[in-house]
C-alpha positions as CSV (number, residue, x, y, z in Angstrom):
1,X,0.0,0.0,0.0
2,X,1.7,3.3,-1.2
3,X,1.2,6.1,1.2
4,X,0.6,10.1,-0.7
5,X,2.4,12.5,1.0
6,X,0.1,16.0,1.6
7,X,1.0,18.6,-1.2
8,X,1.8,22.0,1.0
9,X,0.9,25.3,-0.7
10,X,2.8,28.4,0.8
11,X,1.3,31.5,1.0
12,X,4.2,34.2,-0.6
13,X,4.5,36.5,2.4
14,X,6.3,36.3,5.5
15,X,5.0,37.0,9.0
16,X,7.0,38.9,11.8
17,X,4.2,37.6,14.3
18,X,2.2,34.9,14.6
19,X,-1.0,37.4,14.7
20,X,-0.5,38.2,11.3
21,X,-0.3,35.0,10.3
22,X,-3.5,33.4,12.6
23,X,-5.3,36.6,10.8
24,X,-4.2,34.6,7.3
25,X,-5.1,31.7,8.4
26,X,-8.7,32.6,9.6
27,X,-9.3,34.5,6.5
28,X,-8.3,31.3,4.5
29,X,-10.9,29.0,6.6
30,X,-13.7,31.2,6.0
31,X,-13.8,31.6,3.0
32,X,-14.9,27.2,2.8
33,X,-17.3,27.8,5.8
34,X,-20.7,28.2,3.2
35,X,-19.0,26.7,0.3
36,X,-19.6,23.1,-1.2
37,X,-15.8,22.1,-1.3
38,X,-13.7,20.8,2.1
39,X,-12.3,23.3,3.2
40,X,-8.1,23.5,3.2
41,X,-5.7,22.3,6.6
42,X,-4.3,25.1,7.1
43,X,-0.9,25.6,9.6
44,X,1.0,28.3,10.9
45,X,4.7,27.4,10.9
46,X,7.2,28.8,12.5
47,X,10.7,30.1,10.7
48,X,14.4,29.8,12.5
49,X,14.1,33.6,12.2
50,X,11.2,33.9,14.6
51,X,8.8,34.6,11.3
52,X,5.7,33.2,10.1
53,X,4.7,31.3,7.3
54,X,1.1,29.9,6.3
55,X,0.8,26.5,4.3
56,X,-2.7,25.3,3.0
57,X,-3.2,22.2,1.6
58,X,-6.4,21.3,-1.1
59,X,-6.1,17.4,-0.2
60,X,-9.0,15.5,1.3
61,X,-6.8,12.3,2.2
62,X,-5.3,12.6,5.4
């Protein structure tokens, strides 16, 4: 049985708080609240230079 690794999409900016980036990510998950689709996993990962980046991922396997 072949396992699919999840396909990460990263969001182009960098965050110098993790505010900014939960703001992002709450944006991104409401915009699937009404909608017919599953919405995206969406994370909040943090850099080794204290930033903030936001990944989303369309797969419904997890």
């Amino acid at each position: 049985m072949k396992s699919q690794l999840t396909r990460w999409i990263y969001y182009k900016q960098v965050f110098y708080s993790k505010f900014q980036a939960g703001c992002l990510k709450a944006k991104l998950e409401d915009n699937w609240d009404n909608g017919y689709e599953v919405g995206p996993l969406v994370e909040i990962k943090k850099l080794k230079s204290n930033r903030y980046v936001v990944r989303y991922t369309y797969d419904e396997k997890f």
